[in-house]
MDTraj code that builds the backbone (N, CA, C; nanometers):
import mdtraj as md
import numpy as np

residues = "UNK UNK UNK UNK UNK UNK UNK UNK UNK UNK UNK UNK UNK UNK UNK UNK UNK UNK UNK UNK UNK UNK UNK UNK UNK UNK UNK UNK UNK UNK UNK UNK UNK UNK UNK UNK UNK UNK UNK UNK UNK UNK UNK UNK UNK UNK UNK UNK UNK UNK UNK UNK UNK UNK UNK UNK UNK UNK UNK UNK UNK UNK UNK UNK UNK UNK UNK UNK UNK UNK UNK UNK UNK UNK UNK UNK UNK UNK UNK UNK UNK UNK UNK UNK UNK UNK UNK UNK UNK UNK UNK UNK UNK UNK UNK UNK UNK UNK UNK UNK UNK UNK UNK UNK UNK UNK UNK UNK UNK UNK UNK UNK UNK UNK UNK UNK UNK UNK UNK UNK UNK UNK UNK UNK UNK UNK UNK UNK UNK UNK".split()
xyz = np.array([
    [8.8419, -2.1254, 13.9964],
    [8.7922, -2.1105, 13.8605],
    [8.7566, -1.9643, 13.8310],
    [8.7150, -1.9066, 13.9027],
    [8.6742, -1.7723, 13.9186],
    [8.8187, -1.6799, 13.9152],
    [8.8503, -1.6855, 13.9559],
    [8.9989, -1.6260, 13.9375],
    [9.0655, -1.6394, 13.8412],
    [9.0300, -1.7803, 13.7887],
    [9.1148, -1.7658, 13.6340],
    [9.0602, -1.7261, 13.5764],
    [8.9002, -1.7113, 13.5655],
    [8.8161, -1.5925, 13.4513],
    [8.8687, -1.4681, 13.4670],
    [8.8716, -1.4264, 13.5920],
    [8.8771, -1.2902, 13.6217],
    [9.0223, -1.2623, 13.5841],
    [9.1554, -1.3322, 13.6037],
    [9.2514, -1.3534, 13.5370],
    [9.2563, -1.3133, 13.3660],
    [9.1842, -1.3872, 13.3281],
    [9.1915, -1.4136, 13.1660],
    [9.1298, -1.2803, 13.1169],
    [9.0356, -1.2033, 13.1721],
    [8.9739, -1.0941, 13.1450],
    [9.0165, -0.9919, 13.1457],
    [9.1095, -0.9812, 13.2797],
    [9.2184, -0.8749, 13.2794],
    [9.3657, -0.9159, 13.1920],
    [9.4305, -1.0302, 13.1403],
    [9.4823, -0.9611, 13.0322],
    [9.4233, -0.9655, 12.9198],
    [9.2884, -1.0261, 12.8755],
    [9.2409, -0.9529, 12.7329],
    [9.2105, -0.8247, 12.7682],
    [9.1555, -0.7259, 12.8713],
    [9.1813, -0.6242, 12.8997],
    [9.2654, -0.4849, 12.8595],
    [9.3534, -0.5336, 12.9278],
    [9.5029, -0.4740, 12.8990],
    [9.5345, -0.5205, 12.7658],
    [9.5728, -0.6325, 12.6794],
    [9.5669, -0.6478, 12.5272],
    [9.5136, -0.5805, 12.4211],
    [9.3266, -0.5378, 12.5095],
    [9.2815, -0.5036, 12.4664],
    [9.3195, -0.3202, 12.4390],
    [9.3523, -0.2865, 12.5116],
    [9.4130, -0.1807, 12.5553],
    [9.4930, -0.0971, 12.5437],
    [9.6290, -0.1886, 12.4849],
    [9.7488, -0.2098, 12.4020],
    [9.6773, -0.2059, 12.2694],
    [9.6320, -0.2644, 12.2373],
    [9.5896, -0.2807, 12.0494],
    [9.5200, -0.1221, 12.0703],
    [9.4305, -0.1294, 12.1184],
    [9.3613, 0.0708, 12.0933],
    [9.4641, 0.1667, 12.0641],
    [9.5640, 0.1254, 12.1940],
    [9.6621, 0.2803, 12.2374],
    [9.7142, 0.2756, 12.0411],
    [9.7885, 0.1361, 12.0196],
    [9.8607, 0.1273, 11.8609],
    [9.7282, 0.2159, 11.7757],
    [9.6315, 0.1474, 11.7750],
    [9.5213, 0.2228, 11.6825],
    [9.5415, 0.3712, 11.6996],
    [9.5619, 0.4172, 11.8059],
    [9.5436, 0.5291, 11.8277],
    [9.6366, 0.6339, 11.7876],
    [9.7482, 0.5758, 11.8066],
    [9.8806, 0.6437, 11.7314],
    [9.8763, 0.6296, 11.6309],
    [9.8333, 0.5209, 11.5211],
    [9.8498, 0.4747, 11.3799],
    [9.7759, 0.6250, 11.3283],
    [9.6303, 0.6459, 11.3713],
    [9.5568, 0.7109, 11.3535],
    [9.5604, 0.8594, 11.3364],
    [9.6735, 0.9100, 11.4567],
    [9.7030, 1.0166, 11.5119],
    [9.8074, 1.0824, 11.4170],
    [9.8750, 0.9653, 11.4006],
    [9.9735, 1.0220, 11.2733],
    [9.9831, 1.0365, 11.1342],
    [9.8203, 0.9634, 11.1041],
    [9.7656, 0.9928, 10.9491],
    [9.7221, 1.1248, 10.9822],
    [9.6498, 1.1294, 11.0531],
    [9.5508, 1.2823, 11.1348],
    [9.6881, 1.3939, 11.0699],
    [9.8122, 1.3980, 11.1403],
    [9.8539, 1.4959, 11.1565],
    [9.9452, 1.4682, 10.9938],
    [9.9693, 1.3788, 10.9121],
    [10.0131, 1.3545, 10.7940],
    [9.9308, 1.4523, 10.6599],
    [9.7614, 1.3876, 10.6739],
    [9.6988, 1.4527, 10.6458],
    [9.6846, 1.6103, 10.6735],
    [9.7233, 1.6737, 10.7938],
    [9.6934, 1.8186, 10.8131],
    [9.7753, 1.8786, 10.7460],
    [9.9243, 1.8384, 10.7079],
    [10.0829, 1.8725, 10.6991],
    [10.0282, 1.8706, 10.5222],
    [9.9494, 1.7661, 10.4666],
    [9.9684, 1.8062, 10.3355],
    [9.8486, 1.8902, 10.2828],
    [9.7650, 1.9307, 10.3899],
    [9.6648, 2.0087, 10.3465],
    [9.6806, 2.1379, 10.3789],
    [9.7938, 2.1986, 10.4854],
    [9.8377, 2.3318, 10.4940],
    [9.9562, 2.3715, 10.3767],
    [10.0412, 2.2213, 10.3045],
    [10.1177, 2.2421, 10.2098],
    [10.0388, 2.2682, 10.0915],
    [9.9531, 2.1896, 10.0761],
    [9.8205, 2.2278, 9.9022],
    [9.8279, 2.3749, 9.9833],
    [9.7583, 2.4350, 10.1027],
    [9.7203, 2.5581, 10.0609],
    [9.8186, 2.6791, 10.0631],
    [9.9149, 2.6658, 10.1240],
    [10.0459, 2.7402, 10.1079],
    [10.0451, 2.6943, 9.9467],
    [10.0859, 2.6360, 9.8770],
    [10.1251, 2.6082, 9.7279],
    [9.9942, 2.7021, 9.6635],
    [9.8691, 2.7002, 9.7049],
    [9.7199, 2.7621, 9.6271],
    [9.7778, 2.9212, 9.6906],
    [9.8089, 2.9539, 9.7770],
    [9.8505, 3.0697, 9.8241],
    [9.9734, 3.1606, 9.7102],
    [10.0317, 3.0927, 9.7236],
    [10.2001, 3.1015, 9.6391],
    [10.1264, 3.0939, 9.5146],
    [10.0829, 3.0549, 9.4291],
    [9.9894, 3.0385, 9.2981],
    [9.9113, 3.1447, 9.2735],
    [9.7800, 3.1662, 9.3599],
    [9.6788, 3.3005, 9.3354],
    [9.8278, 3.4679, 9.3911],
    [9.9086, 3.4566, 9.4499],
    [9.9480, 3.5582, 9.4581],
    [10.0202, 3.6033, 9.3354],
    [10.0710, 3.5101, 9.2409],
    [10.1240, 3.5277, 9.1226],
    [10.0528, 3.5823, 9.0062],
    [9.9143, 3.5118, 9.0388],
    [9.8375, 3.5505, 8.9417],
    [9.7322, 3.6319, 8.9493],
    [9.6928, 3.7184, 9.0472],
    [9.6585, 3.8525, 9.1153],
    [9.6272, 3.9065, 9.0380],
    [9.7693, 3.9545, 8.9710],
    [9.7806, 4.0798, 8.9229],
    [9.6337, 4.0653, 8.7741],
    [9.6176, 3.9722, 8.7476],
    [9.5379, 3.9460, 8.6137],
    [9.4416, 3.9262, 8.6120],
    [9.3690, 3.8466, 8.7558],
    [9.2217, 3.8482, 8.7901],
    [9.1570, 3.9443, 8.7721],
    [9.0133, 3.9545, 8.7649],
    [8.9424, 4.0711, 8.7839],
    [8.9088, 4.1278, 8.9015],
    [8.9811, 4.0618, 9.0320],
    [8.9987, 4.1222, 9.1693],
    [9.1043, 4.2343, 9.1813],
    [9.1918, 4.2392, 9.0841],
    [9.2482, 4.3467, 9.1337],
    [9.2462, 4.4415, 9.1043],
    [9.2845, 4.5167, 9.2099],
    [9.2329, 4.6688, 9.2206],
    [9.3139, 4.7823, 9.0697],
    [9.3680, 4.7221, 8.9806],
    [9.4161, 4.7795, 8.9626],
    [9.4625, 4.7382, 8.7987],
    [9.4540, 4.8112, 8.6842],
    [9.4545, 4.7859, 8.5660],
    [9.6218, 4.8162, 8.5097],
    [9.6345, 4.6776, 8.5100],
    [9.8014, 4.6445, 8.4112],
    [9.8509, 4.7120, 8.2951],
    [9.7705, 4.7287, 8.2664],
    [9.7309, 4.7957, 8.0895],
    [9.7348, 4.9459, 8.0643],
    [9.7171, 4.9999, 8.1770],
    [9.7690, 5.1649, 8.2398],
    [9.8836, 5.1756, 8.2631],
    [9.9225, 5.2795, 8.1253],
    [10.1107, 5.3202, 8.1613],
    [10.1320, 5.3887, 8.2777],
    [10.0461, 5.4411, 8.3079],
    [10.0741, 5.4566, 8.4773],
    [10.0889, 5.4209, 8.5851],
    [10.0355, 5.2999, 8.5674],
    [10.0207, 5.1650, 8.7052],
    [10.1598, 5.1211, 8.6878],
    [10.2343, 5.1177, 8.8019],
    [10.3398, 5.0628, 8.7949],
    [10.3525, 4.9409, 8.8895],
    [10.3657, 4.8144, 8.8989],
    [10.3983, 4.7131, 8.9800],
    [10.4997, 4.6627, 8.9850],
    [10.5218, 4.6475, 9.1230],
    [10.6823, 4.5505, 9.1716],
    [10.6130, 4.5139, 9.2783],
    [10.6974, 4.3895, 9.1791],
    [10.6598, 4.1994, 9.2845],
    [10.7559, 4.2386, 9.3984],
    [10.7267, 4.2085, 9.5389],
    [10.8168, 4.1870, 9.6364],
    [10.8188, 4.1055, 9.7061],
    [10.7367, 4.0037, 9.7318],
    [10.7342, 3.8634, 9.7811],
    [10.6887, 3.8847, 9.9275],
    [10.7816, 3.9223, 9.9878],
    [10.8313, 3.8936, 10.1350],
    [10.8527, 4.0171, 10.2131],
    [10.7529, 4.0736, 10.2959],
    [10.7026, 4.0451, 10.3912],
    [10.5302, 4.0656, 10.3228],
    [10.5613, 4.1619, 10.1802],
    [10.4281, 4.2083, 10.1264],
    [10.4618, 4.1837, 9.9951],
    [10.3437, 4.1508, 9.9321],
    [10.3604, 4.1117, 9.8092],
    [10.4111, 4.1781, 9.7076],
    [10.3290, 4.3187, 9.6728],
    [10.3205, 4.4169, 9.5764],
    [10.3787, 4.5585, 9.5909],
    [10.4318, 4.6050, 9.5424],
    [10.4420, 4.7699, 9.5467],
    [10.3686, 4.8147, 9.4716],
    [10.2712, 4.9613, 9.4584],
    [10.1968, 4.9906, 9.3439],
    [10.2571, 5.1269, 9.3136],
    [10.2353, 5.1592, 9.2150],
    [10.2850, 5.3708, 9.2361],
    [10.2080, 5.3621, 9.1212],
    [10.0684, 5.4714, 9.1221],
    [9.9860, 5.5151, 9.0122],
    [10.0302, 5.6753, 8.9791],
    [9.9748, 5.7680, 8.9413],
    [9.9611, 5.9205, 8.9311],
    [9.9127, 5.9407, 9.0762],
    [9.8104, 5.8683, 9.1257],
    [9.7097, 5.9440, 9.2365],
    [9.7940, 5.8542, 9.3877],
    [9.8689, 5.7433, 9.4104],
    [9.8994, 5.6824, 9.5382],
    [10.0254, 5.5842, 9.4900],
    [10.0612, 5.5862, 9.5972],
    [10.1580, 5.4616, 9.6506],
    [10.1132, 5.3579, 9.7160],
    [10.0990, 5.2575, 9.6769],
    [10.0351, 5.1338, 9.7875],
    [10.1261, 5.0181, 9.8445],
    [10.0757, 4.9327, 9.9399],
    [10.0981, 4.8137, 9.9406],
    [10.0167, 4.7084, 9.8918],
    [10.0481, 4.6516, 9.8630],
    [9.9109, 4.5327, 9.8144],
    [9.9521, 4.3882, 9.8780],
    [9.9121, 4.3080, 9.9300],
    [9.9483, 4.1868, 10.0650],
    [9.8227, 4.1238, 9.9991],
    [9.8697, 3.9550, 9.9286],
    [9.7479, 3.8670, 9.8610],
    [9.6783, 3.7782, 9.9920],
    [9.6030, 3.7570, 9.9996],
    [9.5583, 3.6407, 10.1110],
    [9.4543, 3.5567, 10.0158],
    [9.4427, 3.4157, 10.0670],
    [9.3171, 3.3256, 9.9953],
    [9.2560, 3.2542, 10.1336],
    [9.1115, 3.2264, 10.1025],
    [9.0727, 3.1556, 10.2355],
    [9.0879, 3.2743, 10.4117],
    [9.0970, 3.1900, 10.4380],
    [9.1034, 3.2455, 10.5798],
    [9.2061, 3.3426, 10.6437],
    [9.3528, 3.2711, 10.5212],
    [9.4403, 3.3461, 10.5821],
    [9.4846, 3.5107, 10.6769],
    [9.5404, 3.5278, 10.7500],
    [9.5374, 3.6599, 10.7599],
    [9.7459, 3.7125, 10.7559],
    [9.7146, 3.8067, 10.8171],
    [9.8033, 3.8512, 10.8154],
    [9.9273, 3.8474, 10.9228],
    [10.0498, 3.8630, 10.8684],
    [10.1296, 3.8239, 10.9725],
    [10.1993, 3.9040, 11.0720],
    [10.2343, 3.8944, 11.1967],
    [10.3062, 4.0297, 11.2811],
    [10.3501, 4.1562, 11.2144],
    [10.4733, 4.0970, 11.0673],
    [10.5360, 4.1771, 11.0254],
    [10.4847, 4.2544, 10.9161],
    [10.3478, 4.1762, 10.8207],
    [10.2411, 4.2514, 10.7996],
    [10.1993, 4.3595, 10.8275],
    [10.1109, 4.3315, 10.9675],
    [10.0317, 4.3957, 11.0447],
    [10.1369, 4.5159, 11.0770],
    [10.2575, 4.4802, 11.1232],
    [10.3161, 4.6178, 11.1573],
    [10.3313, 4.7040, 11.0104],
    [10.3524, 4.7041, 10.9230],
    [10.3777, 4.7232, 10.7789],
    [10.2505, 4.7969, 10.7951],
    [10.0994, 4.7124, 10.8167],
    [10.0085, 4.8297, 10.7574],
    [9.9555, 4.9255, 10.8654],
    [9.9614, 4.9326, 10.9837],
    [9.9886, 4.9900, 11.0579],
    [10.0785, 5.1129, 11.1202],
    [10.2192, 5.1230, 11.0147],
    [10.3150, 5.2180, 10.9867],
    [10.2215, 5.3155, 10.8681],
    [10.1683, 5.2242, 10.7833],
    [10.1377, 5.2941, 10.6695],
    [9.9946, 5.3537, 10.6954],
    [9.9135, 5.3312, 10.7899],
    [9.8074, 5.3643, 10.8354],
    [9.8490, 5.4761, 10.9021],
    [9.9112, 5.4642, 10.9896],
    [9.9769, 5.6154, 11.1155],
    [10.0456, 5.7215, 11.0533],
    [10.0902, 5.6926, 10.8762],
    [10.1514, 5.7698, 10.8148],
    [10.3208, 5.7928, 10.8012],
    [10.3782, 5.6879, 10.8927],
    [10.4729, 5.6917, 10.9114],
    [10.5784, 5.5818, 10.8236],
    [10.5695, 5.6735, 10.6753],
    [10.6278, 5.5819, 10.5853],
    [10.7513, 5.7234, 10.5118],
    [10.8721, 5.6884, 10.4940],
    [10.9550, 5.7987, 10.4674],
    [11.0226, 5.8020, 10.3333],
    [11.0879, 5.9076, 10.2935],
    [11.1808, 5.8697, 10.1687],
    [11.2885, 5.9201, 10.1586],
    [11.3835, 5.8082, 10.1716],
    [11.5229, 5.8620, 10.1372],
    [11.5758, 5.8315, 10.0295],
    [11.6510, 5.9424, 10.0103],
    [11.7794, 5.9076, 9.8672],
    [11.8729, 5.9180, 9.9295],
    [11.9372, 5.7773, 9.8596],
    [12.0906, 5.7505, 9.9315],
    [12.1829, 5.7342, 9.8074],
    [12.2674, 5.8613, 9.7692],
    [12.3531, 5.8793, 9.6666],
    [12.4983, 5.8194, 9.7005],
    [12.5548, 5.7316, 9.6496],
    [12.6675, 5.6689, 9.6290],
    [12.7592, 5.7209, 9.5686],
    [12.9026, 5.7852, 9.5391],
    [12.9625, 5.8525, 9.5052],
    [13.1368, 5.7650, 9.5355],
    [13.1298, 5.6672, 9.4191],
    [13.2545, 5.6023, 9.3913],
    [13.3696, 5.6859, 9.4640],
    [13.4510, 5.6081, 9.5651],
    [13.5374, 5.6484, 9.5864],
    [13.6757, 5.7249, 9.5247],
    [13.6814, 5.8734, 9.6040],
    [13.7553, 5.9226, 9.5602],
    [13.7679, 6.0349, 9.4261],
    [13.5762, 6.0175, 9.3389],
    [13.4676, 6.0864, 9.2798],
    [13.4517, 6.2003, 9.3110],
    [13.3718, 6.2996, 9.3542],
    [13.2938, 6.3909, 9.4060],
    [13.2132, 6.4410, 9.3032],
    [13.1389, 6.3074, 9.2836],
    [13.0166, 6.3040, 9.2242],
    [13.0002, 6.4037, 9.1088],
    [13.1043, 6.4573, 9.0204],
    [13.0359, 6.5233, 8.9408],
    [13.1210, 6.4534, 8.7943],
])
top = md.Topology()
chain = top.add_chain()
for i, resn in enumerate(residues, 1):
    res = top.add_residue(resn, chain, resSeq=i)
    for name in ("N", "CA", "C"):
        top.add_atom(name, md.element.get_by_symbol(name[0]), res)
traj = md.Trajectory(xyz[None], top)
């Protein structure tokens, strides 16, 4: 008799055991469902405030000045600036975000000074440019 308790206990046991592990995956994959659409909202809030930057009262920099010149560049940095007084980069972040390798090397070139300018003149074949 004892053996069949102890029997019956070990497979509600293991049943028991089996039903958790399912709970546990069911669970695991809302977990990570949920994370997937809460790094997509903030990539989308990211992609959104970088558009609209330029108009906040965070930025450094007044639209409305024929001198301020801006170009959107998306990718790897957001902004180009060229005023009278500098050349910038401008890179949007929201939240926590930071910055990425190719970023970081970007402001890091531009920190060390090592940013250059070439003109590269094209001269239709067979032309000589004048």
């Amino acid at each position: 008799m004892i053996e069949l308790i102890g029997s019956i206990f070990i497979v509600f046991l293991i049943s028991f055991i089996i039903i958790l592990k399912k709970q546990h995956k069911i669970l695991k994959d809302k977990h990570k469902k949920i994370l997937f659409q809460k790094k997509s909202s903030e990539v989308k809030l990211g992609y959104l405030v970088e558009h609209l930057a330029p108009v906040l009262d965070e930025f450094p920099y007044n639209l409305e000045d024929e001198n301020v010149i801006l170009v959107p560049l998306g990718q790897p940095i957001d902004y180009f600036v060229v005023t009278e007084n500098e050349i910038g980069f401008i890179e949007i972040k929201t939240g926590k975000s930071a910055l990425n390798k190719r970023q970081q090397l970007i402001k890091k070139l531009v920190n060390d000074k090592k940013v250059v300018w070439h003109l590269i003149r094209i001269n239709p074949k067979g032309k000589n440019g004048t």
